[in-house]
ZAMARGU-4260 file (C-alpha; in steps of 0.2 Angstrom, whole numbers, plus 5000, padded with zeros to 4 digits):
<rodrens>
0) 5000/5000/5000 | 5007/5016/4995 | 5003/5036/5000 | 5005/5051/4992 | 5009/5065/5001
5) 5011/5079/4988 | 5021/5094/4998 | 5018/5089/5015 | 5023/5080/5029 | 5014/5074/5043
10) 5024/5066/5058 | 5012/5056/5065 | 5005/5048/5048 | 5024/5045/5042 | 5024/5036/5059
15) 5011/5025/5053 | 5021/5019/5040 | 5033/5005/5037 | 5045/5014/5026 | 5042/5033/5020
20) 5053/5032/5003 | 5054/5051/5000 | 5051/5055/4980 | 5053/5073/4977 | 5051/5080/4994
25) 5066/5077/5002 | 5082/5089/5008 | 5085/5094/4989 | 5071/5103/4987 | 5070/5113/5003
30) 5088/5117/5000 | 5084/5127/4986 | 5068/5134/4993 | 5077/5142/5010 | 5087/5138/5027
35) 5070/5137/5036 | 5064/5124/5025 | 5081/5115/5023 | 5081/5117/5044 | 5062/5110/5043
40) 5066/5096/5034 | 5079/5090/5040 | 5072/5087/5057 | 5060/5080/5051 | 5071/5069/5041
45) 5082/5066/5056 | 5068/5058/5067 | 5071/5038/5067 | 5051/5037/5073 | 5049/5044/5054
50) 5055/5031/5044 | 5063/5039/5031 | 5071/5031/5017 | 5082/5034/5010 | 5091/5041/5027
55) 5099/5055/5030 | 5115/5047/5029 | 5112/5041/5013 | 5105/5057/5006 | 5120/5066/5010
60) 5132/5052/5001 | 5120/5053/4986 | 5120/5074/4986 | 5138/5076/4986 | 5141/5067/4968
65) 5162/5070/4971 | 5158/5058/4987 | 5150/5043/4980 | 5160/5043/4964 | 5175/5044/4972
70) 5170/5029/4986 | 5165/5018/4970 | 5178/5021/4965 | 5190/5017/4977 | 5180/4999/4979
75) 5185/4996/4959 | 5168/5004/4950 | 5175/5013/4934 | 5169/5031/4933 | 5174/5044/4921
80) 5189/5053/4924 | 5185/5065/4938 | 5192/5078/4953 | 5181/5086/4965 | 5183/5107/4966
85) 5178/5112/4984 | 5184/5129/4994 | 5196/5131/4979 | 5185/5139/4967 | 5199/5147/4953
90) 5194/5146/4935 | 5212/5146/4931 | 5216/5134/4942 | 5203/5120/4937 | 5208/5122/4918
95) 5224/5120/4922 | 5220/5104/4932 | 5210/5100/4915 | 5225/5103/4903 | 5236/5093/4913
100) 5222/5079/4914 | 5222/5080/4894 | 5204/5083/4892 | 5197/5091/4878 | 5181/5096/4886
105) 5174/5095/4905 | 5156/5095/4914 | 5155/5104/4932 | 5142/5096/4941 | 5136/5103/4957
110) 5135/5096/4975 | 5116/5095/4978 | 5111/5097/4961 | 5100/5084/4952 | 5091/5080/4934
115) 5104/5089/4925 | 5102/5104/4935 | 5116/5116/4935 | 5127/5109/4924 | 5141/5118/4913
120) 5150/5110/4899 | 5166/5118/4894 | 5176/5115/4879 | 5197/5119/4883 | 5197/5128/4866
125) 5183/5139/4866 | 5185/5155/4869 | 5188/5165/4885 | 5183/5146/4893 | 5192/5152/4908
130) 5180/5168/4909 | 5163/5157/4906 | 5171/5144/4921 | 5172/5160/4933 | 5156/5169/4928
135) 5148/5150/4931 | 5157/5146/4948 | 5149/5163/4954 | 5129/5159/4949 | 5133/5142/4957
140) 5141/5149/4973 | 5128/5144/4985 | 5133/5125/4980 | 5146/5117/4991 | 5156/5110/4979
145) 5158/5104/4962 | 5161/5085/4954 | 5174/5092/4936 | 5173/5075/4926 | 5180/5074/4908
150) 5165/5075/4895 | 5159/5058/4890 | 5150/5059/4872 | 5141/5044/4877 | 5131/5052/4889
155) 5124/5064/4875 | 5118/5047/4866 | 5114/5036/4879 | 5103/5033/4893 | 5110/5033/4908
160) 5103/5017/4918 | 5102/5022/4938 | 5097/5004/4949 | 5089/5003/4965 | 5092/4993/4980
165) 5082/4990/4996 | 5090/4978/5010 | 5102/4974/4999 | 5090/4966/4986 | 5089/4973/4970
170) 5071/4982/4966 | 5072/4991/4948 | 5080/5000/4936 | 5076/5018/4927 | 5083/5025/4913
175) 5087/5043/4911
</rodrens>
């Protein structure tokens, strides 16, 4: 049995409940409305007697894309050549990194971002890149960091296949 609970959340129902798997409300969303609501949510969120899925915990891994990739990663999960930018926010500096990785073009994909949201694709040779890579760190400044990957032309082709797990069973697949 499933219910929908369109922008709001009541406590004591979500108590009710098994699991409480959070589709499109969840910290994202009140992250982009305001602090209140971000605050809001999040003890909400916080609450075990909630039964929130997926936790909070796992939200945050999920959010900060440089942190997941990089932790599949390390357990031997390809992913496309990527550095994370943080506190060091200098144009210069991450074409630089770029050049010296050899990559002709890059993406900037920000921390809490999602369905595309955000996202800057920047070709080394264009012109003035570095002044498009400042003038897009600054409207993205409220974002805490920044996954820079190299531009993979498959991804402008392909569907990219996202699978989903609950206790460790596998549930389903969606294309995007």
């Amino acid at each position: 049995e499933a219910t929908y609970y369109p922008n709001k959340l009541n406590e004591k129902e979500l108590q009710k409940n098994d699991i409480n798997f959070l589709a499109g409300i969840n910290l994202l969303n009140a992250w982009e409305k305001s602090d209140a609501e971000y605050n809001k949510w999040f003890k909400i969120m916080e609450d075990p007697k909630n039964n929130i899925y997926p936790s909070l915990k796992e939200q945050f891994f999920l959010y900060n894309k440089g942190d997941y990739l990089k932790y599949y990663e390390k357990k031997g999960i390809p992913i496309a050549p990527t550095f994370i930018v943080r506190e060091d926010r200098n144009a210069k500096d991450i074409i630089t990194k770029v050049k010296k990785q050899g990559w002709p073009a890059f993406v900037l994909k920000p921390h809490y971002a999602y369905a595309n949201i955000g996202i800057g694709k920047f070709d080394i040779n264009e012109p003035n890149v570095q002044g498009k890579v400042s003038k897009y760190l600054t409207k993205h400044k409220r974002f805490p960091g920044f996954v820079c990957q190299e531009v993979m032309d498959g991804f402008a082709k392909f569907w990219e296949v996202k699978s989903f797990w609950l206790d460790g069973k596998f549930k389903y697949y969606v294309a995007m």
